[in-house]
C-alpha positions in Angstrom: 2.6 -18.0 -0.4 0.0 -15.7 -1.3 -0.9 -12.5 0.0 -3.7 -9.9 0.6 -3.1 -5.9 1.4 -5.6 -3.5 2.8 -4.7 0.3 2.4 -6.6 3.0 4.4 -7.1 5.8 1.9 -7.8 8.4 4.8 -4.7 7.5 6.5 -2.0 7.4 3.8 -0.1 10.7 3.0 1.2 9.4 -0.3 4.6 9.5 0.6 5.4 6.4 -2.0 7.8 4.7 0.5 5.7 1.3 -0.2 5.7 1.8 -3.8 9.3 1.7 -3.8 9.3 -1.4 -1.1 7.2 -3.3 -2.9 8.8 -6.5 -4.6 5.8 -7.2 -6.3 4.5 -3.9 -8.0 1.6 -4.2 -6.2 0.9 -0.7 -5.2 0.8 2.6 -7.1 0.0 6.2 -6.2 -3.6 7.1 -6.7 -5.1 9.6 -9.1 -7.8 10.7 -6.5 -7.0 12.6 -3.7 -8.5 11.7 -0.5 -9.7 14.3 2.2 -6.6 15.3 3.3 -5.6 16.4 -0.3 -2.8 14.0 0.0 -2.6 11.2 -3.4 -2.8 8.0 -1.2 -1.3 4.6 -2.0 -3.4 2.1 -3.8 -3.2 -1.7 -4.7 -3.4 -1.5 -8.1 -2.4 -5.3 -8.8 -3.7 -7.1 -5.3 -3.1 -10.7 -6.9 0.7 -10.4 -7.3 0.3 -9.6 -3.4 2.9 -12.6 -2.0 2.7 -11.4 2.1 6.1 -10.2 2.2 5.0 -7.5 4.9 7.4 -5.0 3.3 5.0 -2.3 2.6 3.8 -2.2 5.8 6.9 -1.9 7.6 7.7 1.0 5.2 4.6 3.1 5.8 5.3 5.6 8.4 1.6 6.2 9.0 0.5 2.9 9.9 -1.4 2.7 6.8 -1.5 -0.8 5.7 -2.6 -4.1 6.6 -0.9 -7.3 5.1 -2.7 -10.8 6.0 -0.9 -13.7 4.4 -3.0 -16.9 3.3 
């Protein structure tokens, strides 16, 4: 099954709890801060996405979307 991941830069806090959830190695930290200061989560490899959902129940701030297709 294949999957797709939306991550809201402003809402993230960077605290890498999907990184480390992430089956896949979809998501990595990014290099940009956003305007919080905080270095959000980003989907670095979106195609390896399979929908697992795992990210999303790890992110504490409600952060990310998963839609499986």
């Amino acid at each position: 099954m294949k999957g797709k991941i939306t991550i809201e830069r402003e809402l993230c806090k960077g605290c890498r709890f999907c990184v480390l959830a992430c089956p896949e190695g979809v998501i990595r930290i990014d290099e940009e801060f956003n305007a919080s200061g905080y270095f959000p989560a980003s989907a670095a490899n979106p195609d390896a996405c399979n929908g697992c959902c795992l990210c999303a129940q790890m992110c504490p701030d409600i952060a990310i979307t998963v839609w499986k297709e």
